[in-house]
C-alpha positions in Angstrom: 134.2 103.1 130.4 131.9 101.6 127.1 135.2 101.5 125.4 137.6 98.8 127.6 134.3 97.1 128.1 134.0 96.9 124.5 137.8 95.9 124.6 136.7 93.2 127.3 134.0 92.0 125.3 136.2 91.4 121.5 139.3 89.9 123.7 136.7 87.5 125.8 134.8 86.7 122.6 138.2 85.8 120.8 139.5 83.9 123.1 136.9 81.9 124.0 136.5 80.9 120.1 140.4 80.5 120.7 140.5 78.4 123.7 137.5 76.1 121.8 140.0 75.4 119.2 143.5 75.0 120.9 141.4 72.9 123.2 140.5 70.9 120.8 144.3 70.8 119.3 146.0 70.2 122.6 143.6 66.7 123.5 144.6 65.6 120.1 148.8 66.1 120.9 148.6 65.2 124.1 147.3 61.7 123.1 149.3 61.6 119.3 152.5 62.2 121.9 152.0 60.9 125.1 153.6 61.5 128.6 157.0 61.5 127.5 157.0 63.6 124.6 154.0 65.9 125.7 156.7 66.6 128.6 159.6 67.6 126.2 157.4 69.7 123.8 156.4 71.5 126.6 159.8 72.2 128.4 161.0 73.7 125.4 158.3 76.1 125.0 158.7 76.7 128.9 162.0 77.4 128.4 162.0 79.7 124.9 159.4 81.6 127.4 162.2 81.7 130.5 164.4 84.0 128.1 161.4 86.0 126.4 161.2 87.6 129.4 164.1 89.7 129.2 163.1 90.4 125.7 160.9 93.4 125.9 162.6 94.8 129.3 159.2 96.0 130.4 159.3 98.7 128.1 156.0 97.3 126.4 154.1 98.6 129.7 156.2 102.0 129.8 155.1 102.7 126.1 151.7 102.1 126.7 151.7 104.1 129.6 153.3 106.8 127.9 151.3 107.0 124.4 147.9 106.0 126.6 149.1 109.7 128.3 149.8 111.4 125.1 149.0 109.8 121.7 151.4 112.6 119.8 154.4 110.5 120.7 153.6 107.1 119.7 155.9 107.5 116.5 158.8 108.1 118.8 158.3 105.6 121.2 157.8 102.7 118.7 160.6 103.2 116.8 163.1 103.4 119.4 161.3 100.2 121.2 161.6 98.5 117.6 165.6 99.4 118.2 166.2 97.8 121.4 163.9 95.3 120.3 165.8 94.0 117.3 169.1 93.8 119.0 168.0 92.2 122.6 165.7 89.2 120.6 168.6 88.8 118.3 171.0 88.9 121.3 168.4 86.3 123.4 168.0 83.9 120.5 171.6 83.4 120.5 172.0 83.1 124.1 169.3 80.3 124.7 170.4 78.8 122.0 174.6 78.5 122.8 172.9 77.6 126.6 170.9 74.6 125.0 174.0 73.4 123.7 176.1 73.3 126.2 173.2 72.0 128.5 173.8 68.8 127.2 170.0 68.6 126.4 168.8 66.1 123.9 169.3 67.0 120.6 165.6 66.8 119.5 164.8 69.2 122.4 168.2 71.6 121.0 166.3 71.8 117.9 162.9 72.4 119.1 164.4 74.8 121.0 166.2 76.8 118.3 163.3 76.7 116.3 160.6 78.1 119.3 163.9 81.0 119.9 163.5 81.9 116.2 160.0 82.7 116.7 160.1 84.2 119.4 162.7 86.7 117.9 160.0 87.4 115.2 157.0 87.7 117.5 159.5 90.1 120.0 159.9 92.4 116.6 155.6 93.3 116.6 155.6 94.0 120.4 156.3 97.8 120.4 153.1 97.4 117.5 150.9 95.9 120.0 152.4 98.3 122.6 150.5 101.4 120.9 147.7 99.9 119.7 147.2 98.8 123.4 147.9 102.7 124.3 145.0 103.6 122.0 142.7 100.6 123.3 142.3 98.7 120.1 142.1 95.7 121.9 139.9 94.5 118.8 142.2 94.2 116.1 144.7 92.4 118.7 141.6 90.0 119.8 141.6 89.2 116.2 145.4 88.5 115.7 145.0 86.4 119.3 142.5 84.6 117.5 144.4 83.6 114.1 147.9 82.7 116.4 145.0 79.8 117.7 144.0 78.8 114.0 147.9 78.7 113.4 149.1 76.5 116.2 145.9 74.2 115.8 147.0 73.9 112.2 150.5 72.5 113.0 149.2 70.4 116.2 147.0 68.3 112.8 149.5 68.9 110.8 152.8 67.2 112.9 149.8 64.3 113.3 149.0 63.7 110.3 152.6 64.0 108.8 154.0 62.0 111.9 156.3 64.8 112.8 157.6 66.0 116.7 159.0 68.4 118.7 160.7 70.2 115.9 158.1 70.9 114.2 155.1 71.8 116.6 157.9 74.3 117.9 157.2 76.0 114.2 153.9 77.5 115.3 156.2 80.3 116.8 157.8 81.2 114.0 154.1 80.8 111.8 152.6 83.2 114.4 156.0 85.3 114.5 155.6 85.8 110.4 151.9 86.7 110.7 152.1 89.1 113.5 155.2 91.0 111.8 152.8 90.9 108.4 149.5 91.7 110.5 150.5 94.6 113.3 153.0 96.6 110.2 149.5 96.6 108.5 147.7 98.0 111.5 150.3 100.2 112.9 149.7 103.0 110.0 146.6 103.7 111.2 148.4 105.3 114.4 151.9 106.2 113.0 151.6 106.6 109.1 154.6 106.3 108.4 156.4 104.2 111.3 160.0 104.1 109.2 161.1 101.7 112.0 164.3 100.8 110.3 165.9 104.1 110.0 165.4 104.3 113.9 168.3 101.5 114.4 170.5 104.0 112.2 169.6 107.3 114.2 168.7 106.4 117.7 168.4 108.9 120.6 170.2 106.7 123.1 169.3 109.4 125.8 165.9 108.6 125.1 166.5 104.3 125.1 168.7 105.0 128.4 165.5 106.6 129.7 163.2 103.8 128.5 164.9 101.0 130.1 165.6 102.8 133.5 162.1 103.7 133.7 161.2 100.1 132.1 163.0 98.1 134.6 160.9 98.1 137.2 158.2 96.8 134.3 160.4 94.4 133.2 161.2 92.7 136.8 158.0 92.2 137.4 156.8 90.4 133.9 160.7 88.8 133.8 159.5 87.6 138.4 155.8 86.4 137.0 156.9 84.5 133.9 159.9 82.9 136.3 157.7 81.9 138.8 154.6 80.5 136.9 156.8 78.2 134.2 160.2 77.3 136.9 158.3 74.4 138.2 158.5 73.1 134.9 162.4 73.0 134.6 162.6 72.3 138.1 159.9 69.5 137.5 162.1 67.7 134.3 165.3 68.0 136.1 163.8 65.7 138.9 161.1 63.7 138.0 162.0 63.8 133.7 159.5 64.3 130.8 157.1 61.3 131.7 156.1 63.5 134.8 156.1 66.8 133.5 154.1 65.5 130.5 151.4 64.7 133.4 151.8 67.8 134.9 151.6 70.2 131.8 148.6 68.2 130.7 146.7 69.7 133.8 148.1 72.8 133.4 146.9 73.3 129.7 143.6 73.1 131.6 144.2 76.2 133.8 146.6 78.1 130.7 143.4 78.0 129.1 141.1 79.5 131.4 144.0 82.3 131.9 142.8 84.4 128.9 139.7 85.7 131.4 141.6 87.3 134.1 144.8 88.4 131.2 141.9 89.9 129.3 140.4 92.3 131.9 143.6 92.8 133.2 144.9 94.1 130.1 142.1 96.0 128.5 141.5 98.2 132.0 145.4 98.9 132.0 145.6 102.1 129.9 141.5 102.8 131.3 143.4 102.7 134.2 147.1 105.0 133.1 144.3 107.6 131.9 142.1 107.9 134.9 144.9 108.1 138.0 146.4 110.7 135.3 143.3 112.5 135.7 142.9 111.9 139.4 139.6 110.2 139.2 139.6 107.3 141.9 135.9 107.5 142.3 135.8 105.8 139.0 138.6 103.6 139.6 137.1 102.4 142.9 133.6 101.6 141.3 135.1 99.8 138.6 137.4 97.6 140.6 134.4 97.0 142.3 132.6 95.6 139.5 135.0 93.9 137.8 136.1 92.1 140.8 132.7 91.1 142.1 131.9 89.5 138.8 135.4 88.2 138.9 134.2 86.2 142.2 131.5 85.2 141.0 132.9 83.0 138.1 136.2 81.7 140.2 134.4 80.3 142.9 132.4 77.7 141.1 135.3 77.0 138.8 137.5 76.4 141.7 134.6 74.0 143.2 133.5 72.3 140.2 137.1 72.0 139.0 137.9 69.9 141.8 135.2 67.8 141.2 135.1 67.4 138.0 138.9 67.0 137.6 139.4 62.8 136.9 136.5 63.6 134.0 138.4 66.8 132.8 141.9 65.3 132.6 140.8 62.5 130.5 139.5 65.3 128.4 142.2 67.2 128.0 145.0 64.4 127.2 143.2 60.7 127.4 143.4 58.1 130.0 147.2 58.2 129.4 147.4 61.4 131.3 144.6 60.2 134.1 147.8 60.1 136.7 148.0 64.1 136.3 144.3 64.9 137.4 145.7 65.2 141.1 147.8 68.2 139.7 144.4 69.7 138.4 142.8 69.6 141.5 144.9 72.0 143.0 145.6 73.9 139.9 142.1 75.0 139.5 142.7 76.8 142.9 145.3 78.8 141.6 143.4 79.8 138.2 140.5 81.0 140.5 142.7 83.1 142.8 144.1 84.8 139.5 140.6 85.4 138.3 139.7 87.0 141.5 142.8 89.5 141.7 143.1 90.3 137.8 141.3 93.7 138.2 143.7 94.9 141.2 146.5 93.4 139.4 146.1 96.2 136.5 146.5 99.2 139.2 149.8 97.3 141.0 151.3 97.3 137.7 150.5 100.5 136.9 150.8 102.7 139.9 153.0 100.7 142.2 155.3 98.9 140.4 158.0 98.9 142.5 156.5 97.2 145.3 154.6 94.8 142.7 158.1 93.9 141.7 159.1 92.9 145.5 156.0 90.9 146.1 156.9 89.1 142.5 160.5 88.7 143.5 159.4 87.3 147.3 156.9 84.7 145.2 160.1 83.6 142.8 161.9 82.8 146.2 158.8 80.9 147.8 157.8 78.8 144.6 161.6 77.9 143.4 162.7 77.1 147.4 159.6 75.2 147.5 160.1 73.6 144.1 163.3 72.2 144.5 162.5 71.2 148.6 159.2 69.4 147.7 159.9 68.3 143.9 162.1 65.5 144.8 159.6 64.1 147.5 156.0 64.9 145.8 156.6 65.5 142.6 153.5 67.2 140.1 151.5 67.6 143.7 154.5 69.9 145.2 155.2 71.7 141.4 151.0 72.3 141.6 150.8 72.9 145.4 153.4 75.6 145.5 151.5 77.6 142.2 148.5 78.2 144.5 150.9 79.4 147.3 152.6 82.2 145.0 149.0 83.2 143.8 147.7 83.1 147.0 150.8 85.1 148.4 149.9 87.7 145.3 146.8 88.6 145.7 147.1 88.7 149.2 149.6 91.5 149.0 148.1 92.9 146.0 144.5 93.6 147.6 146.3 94.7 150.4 148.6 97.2 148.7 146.0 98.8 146.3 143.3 99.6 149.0 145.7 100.9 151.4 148.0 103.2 148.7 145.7 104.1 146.2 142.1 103.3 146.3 139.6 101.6 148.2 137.2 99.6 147.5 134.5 96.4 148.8 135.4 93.0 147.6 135.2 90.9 150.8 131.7 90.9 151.5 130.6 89.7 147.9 132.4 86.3 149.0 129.6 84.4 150.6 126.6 84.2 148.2 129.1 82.7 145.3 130.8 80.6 148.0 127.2 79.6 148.8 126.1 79.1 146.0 129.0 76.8 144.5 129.2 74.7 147.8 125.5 73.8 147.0 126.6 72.9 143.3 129.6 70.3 144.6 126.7 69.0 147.1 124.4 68.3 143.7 127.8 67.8 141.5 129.4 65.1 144.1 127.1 61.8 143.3 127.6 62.6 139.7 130.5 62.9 139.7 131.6 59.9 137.7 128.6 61.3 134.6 130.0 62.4 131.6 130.8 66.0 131.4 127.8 66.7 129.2 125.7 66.0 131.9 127.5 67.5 135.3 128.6 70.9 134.2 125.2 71.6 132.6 123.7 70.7 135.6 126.5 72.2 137.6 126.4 75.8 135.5 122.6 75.5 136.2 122.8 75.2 139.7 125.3 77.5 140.3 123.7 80.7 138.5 119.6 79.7 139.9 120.9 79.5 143.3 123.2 82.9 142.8 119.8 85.1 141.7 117.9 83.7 144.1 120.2 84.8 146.7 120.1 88.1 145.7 123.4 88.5 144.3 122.5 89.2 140.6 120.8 92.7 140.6 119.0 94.9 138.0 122.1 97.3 137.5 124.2 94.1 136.3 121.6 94.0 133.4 121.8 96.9 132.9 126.6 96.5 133.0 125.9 93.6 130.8 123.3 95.4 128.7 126.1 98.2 128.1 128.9 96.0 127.6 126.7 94.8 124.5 125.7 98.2 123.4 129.8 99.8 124.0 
């Protein structure tokens, strides 16, 4: 276990110095672009991220699966992922791109949107790398790549300011962050395949072996291809109704929650191949206890962000993209509901994708229906409110199903009953928070975060053997 909470500890750590800076990057282009282009910068990248999804096929979580099982055949597996890679990016790049044109979309967004595709063909060409490193849990050296794709993109939000450029080129950060990874993870790689010879794998491939991979991938790749669909369709659905103006408003407040993702992505991820190893093994006991933990702690920080968040949200929109974007703070209020429900299922949501995929891939596929029937219903009318109301419904309906799923086919576990102190002890934070609302931030959420965490211990929630998980988290 010291070893994925290690892995938990490098990826939180990065990504926190991470989410500091892009932060920081994002509040300056939101206001250097406003509504309108804000929206059309971010449709692009929402829709570069539509066709990514096929780009990988799932066979990223396969591969890790497989080498997490047995190391010996890492050099096999990533050089017939690099294969398939190579041709389906190249193949998707082209598609998205002949589809932008014949769209009819405006030719600044065609270009931004050939650009992103490059980059995203690059950064598809390093994902069988990340695959084994992930199989061997070095989530370290990936927490530091995570960390320099931040620098990058920051770099280019200052730089398109400072130069007065657009679209075009803020869509380069994927192609910057595509060259790096391909330079960074071909360095890394050796140190678990010395001699990777990925190239000589498109010349001799075993296409038993690929034929293999994707039928045993697809199930993988549904479920990543449902969860991208349904947490970046409202977007699309959002500009083809309401136009960039409105999605500008909308993806302001969603910056908010993308950044407070990296929490739940980062536990999920780093207990993934804990996970592959230990149902290999047969050891639920273990499994159980460490959902356990994971998801209590995982409670205890989604509950006050969920409270606070809806507080706090007029201030925080300003924030993020300047009293421009103050119209979008609505959209954050019931956004933050959603980023707490993903926090809270993130530790069950590594076992469904690893043991019971299939039916993962349903619940994914019944979500896609909900959000994009919902979308287009409720768009028209609502607008932002529908797009934001209707992301808390398909998380909601996902961890729902998920909890329900993992206790009754694999493990269980207690989660329920470690619900009412947090809930407690963040209602008594919006009671304090409320009439201060309208303080700057630098005084409500220290005052808010202080609150929160006295009341917490003095209900007894915090006990000595957390010390003593947090102590060995430190130690790992």
């Amino acid at each position: 276990m010291s070893k994925v909470t290690r892995n938990i500890l490098s990826l939180v750590f990065s990504r926190v110095l991470a989410a500091a800076l892009v932060f920081v990057g994002y509040a300056s282009m939101f206001r250097y672009l406003g509504t309108y282009a804000s929206g059309q910068y971010q449709f692009v990248l929402s829709y570069v991220l539509l066709f990514s999804v096929v780009v990988d096929f799932g066979i990223q979580q396969l591969v890790i699966k497989k080498v997490s099982e047995n190391k010996e055949e890492g050099k096999k597996y990533l050089g017939h992922f690099f294969a398939v890679e190579f041709v389906l990016a190249l193949s998707i790049w082209i598609v998205l791109s002949a589809i932008a044109v014949f769209a009819g979309y405006d030719q600044l967004v065609r270009n931004g949107i050939f650009v992103a595709g490059f980059g995203m063909f690059l950064n598809a060409l390093t994902i069988p790398h990340k695959s084994i490193l992930s199989a061997h849990e070095d989530m370290h050296h990936i927490a530091i790549i995570n960390f320099f794709d931040s620098v990058i993109n920051v770099a280019v939000i200052f730089s398109a300011i400072f130069l007065g450029k657009s679209v075009v080129f803020l869509a380069l950060v994927q192609v910057f962050n595509g060259l790096m990874h391909v330079l960074a993870y071909e360095y890394l790689i050796r140190r678990y395949v010395p001699k990777p010879e990925l190239f000589n794998f498109l010349k001799s491939l075993d296409f038993s072996l690929i034929k293999k991979m994707m039928t045993a991938a697809l199930p993988f790749g549904m479920l990543v291809g449902f969860s991208v669909v349904y947490n970046k369709i409202d977007i699309i659905i959002l500009t083809h109704f309401r136009g960039y103006a409105e999605t500008g408003l909308y993806t302001a407040a969603y910056k908010f929650v993308d950044l407070l993702a990296f929490v739940p992505a980062v536990v999920s991820s780093s207990l993934y191949p804990f996970i592959s190893a230990r149902l290999a093994s047969e050891d639920k006991e273990t499994i159980s206890s460490s959902l356990q933990k994971y998801t209590r702690m995982m409670l205890a920080l989604a509950i006050p962000l969920m409270v606070g968040g809806i507080i706090l949200a007029k201030k925080l929109i300003v924030v993020v993209g300047g009293s421009d974007f103050f119209g979008g703070y609505v959209a954050l209020q019931i956004l933050v509901l959603a980023s707490g429900i993903l926090f809270i299922y993130a530790a069950v949501n590594s076992v469904m994708v690893n043991q019971l995929t299939k039916i993962a891939v349903k619940v994914t596929f019944t979500n896609i229906f909900l959000n994009v029937l919902g979308n287009i219903i409720f768009i028209p009318i609502y607008g932002l409110k529908a797009a934001a109301v209707m992301t808390v419904v398909s998380e909601l309906t996902q961890a729902s199903l998920y909890f329900y799923f993992v206790r009754k086919k694999i493990v269980s576990f207690k989660f329920f009953r470690y619900i009412w102190q947090p809930l407690f002890s963040a209602l008594l934070m919006g009671v304090v928070l409320w009439p201060l609302r309208q303080m700057s931030l630098g005084i409500t959420l220290p005052i808010g975060l202080i609150v929160y965490f006295v009341v917490l211990s003095a209900s007894g929630f915090v006990k000595k053997e957390d010390f003593l998980f947090i102590s060995n988290l430190r130690s790992s």
